[in-house]
N, C-alpha and C positions, 0 to 999 in steps of 0.2 A: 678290622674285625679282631685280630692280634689285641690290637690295643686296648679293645675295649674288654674285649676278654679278661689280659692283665690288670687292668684302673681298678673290673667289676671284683674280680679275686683279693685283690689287696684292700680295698673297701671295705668288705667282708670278712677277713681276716683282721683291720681295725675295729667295726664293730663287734663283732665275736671277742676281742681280747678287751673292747672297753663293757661289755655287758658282763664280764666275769669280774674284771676290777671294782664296779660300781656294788657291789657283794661285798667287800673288802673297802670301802670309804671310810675311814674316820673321819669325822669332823672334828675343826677347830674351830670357835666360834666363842664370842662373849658374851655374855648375856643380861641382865638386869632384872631385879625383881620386881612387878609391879604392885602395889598394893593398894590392896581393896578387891582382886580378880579372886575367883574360886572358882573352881570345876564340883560343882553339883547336880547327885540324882533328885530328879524334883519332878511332882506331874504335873500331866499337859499341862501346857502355858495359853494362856487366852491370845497371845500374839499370834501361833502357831496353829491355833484351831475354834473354831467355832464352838463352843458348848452351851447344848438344848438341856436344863435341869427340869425333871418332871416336877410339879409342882399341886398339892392336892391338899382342899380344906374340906375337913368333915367337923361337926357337933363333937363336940368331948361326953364325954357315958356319964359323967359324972354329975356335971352341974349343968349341963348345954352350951357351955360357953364354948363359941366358935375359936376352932384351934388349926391353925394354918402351920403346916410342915414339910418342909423339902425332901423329897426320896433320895435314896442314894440310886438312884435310876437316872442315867444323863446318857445323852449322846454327844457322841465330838465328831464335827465335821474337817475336817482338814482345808486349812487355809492356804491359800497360794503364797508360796516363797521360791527364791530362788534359793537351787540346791547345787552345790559344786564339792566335786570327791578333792580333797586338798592331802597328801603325804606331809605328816609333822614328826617331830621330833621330840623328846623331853625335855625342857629347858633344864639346865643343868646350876646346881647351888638351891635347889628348892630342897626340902626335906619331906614335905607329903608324894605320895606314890598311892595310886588307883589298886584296888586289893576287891577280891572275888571273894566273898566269904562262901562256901561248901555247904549244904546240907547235915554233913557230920565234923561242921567245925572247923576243915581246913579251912587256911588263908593259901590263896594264888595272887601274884601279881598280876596285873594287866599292862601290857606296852601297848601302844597302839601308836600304829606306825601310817593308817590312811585313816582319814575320818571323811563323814559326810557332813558341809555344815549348810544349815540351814537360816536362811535370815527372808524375813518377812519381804514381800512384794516391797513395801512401800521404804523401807531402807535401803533396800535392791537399790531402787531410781532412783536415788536419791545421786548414786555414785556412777550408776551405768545407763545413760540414756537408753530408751525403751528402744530406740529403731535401735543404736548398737547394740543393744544385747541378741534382737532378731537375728543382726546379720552375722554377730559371733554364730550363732545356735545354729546357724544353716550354712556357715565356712563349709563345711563338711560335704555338703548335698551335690556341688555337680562331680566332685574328684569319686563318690561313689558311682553314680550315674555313669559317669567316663569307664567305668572300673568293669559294673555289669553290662557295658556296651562291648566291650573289648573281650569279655568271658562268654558271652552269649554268642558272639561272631565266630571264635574259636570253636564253639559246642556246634553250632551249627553245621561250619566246613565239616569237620570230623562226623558229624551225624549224615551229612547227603554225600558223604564221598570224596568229597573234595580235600580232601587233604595238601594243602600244598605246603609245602614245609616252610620254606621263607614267609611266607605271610603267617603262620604261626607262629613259629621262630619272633619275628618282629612285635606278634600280638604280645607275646611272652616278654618281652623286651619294655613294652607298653605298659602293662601291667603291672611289674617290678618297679616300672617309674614309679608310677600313682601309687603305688604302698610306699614307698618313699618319702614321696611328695605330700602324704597324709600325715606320716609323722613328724615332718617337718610344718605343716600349718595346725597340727594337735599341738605342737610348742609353743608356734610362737600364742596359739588365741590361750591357751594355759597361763603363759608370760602375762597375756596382756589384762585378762581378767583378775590375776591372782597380785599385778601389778596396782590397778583400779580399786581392787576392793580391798588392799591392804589393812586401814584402819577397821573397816566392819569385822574380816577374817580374824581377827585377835582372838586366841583360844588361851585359857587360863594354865601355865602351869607349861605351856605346849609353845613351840613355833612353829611357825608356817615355816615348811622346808620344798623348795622349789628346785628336783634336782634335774639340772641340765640337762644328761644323759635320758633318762627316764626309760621306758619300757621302750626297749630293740627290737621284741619277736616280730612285728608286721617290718622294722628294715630288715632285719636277716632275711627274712622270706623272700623281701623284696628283689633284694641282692641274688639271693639261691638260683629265682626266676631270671632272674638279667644276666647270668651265668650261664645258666641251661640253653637259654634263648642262644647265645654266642656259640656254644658246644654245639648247638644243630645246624646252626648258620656255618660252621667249620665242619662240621660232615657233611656238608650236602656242595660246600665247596669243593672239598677231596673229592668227593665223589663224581663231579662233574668233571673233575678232572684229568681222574684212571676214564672215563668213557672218552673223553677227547686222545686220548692215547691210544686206546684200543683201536 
């Protein structure tokens, strides 16, 4: 118990000091310019979406002659693609930069630092078989299920009374794993799809920046809880053992 106490504390104390450093990352890296790419505002694209153009022929007023012309009246349906949130970078040695023009003339820069990209169903498959993509899409589904099994058990005892500390204690201990264990299979299916879809993900001007570390708040929590778990597990030791004294 001791032990696991100290491992869960020192743990927590590395990720806590690698979640502040990751704030403080420079990068070094080399880059290349590729030509021919541009980052363009442009609308909908027919790959991305369906579009129904109303379409309407009337008599001309003038001579009869039948006169056919397209409304600016259209609808867009949204086509299936797959969508994946990617954190990029600037590529560096370019000289255009994204710029917000203002209402009253200011210019603001734009960084962007996550993006969501978007690529058509049928370039999807091309690079990620369809059952793997499934079974990436649902990695996730029993370590949640595990999650609300183990939260719902705990809510319970505590709701009819039963309080027993140790089997809390332990749920708590359980719980801390699988937020763990969650961000630990959120890396590697991030890895493995951002690995796969390399050449598609190519963004203009930008890299794909894959950072190791990545978001810590579900492991701190994780750790928090598998800490706490061990604090109740060691009160309720002490305390069984001033009553064996008494």
């Amino acid at each position: 118990m001791k032990n696991k106490l100290k491992i869960y504390s020192v743990l927590l104390v590395v990720v806590l000091v690698a979640s502040v450093c990751k704030y403080f990352n420079v990068y070094h890296h080399s880059w290349t310019n590729r030509p021919g790419e541009e980052l363009i505002l442009d609308s909908l694209n027919e790959n991305f979406a369906k579009i129904d153009i109303n379409t309407q022929t009337w008599a001309d007023t003038i001579d009869g002659t039948p006169v056919t012309q397209t409304s600016a009246n259209w609808h867009a349906q949204d086509k299936c693609t797959f969508e994946i949130g990617v954190p990029v970078r600037k590529r560096g040695g370019l000289d255009h930069y994204l710029y917000s023009r203002l209402t009253n003339g200011q210019q603001v820069m734009v960084d962007m630092q996550t993006v969501k990209i978007k690529i058509p169903i049928e370039e999807s498959q091309k690079n990620i078989p369809f059952v793997f993509s499934v079974v990436l899409a649902f990695a996730f589904v029993p370590f949640y299920i595990w999650l609300f099994v183990i939260v719902w058990k705990i809510l319970r005892s505590v709701y009819k009374g039963e309080v027993f500390v140790t089997q809390i204690a332990k749920g708590l201990e359980k719980a801390g794993k699988l937020l763990v264990a969650l961000w630990v299979v959120g890396r590697i299916v991030a890895y493995i799809i951002l690995s796969i879809m390399k050449k598609n993900l190519l963004m203009a001007g930008y890299d794909i920046d894959f950072p190791i570390v990545g978001e810590l708040s579900s492991v701190i929590f994780g750790l928090i809880l598998m800490i706490v778990s061990q604090i109740i597990l060691r009160g309720k030791e002490l305390q069984d053992e001033q009553e064996l004294t008494i």
